[in-house]
Every structure is written in C-alpha cells, then in structure tokens.
N, C-alpha and C positions, 0 to 999 in steps of 0.2 A: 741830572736827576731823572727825565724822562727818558732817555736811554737805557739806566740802570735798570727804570722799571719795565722796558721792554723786554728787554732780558727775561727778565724774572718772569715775567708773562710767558714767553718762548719757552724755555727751559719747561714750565710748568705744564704748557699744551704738549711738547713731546714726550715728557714725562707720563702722560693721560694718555698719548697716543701709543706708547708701546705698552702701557699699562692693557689698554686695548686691545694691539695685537696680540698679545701673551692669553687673557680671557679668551678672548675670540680661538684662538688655536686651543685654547683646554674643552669649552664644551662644541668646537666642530665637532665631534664623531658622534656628539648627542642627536644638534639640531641642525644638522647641514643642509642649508635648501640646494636643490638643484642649480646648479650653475654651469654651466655649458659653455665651453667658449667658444665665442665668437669665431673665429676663427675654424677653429676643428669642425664648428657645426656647418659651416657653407663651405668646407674643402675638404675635411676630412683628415687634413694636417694640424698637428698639435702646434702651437704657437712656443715661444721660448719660458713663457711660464706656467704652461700647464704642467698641473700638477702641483702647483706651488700650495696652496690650501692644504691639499691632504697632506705634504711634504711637510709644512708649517705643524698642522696639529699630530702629525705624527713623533715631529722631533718635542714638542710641548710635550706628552707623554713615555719619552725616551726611546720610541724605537727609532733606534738611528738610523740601521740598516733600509729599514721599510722607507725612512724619510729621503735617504741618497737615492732610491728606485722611483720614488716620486719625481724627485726632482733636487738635484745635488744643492740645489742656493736655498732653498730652506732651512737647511741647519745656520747658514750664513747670517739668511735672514733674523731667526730668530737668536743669533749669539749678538749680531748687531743689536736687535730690539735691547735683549739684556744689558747690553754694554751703555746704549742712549738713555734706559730708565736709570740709570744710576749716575750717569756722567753727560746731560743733556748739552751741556757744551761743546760736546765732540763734534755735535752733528755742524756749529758754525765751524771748526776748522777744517773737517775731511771735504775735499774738494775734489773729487777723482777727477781724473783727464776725461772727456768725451767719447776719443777711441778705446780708453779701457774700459766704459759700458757696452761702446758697439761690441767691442770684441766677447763681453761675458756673456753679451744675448745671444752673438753669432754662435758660442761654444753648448750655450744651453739648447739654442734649436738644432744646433747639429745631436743633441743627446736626446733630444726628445723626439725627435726623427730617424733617426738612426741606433740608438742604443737602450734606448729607455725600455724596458721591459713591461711596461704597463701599456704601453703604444703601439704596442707587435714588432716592435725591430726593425723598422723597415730595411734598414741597411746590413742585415743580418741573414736576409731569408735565404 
C-alpha cells in the first residue's frame, strides 16, 4: 500500500514538474531574467547547454527553426516534458546508458562551439 502511494506521489510531482517546464518556457520571452552561464562568462566558451532556455521557449511557441539554432535538445526536451506530463511512468522505466549522455553533451558542445550560430561559429570562421 505504501509503495502504491509513492507512486502516486512521483507521478504526481513529475507531472507539476513538466507542468512547470512547459509554463516556465511559455512566459520566458516575457520575464527572462538574466542568466549567464557560468561557464561562457569566465571563458567565453558556451557550455553544452547553452542555449537551452531560449531553445525551450522558443519550441513552447512553435518556432522550431529558431529552437534547433538555439540549441538542437530543446525541442527533445520539451517533446520529453510532453510525453512525462501525460505518461509520468515512463520517466521510472527510461534508463539511458551513461555513455549515451556523455556522448549527447559531447555532440551538443561540439555544436555549440563550433556550429551554433548564435555563438559565432567558432569552427566556421
């Protein structure tokens, strides 16, 4: 019985949590405070998720295009959020392997170093 209910508790706080991301990416373009990352600001290299915010409410509002120049896992992100507010179980089965995260950040910092258009191109010039 306490197990069931924990469930039900989980499900319920992921459910609130991508309820959350989804808001949160509808009135970003409203109220976006400044956020800097870490990273970019003491090296001047974009990190693997920069970008990810504007990327996020950019796909929230449908511009897809603008959302992939952000940052291509945005749209990822928020088709994921969509898919957990509806089916919060998923999130206890999807289990991905650990080198297939290193490997998505390694692909995004290569893009946002080298291709990303909002970042100057570095590998482009």
């Amino acid at each position: 019985m306490a197990g069931n209910q924990l469930t039900v508790a989980n499900d319920r706080n992921i459910r609130l949590a991508m309820a959350g991301l989804a808001g949160a990416a509808v009135v970003y373009p409203y109220f976006h405070p400044p956020m800097p990352c870490p990273l970019r600001s003491l090296t001047g290299i974009p990190c693997p998720l920069c970008g990810m915010s504007r990327a996020c409410a950019a796909a929230a509002h449908g511009h897809i295009l603008q959302s992939l120049a952000f940052n291509p896992a945005g749209i990822v992100v928020m088709l994921f959020g969509a898919v957990l507010l509806f089916r919060p179980d998923l999130a206890r089965r999807i289990r991905p392997p650990t080198w297939s995260l290193i490997l998505v950040l390694g692909a995004l910092w290569i893009w946002n170093i080298g291709f990303n258009p909002t970042f100057h191109q570095l590998l482009l010039r």
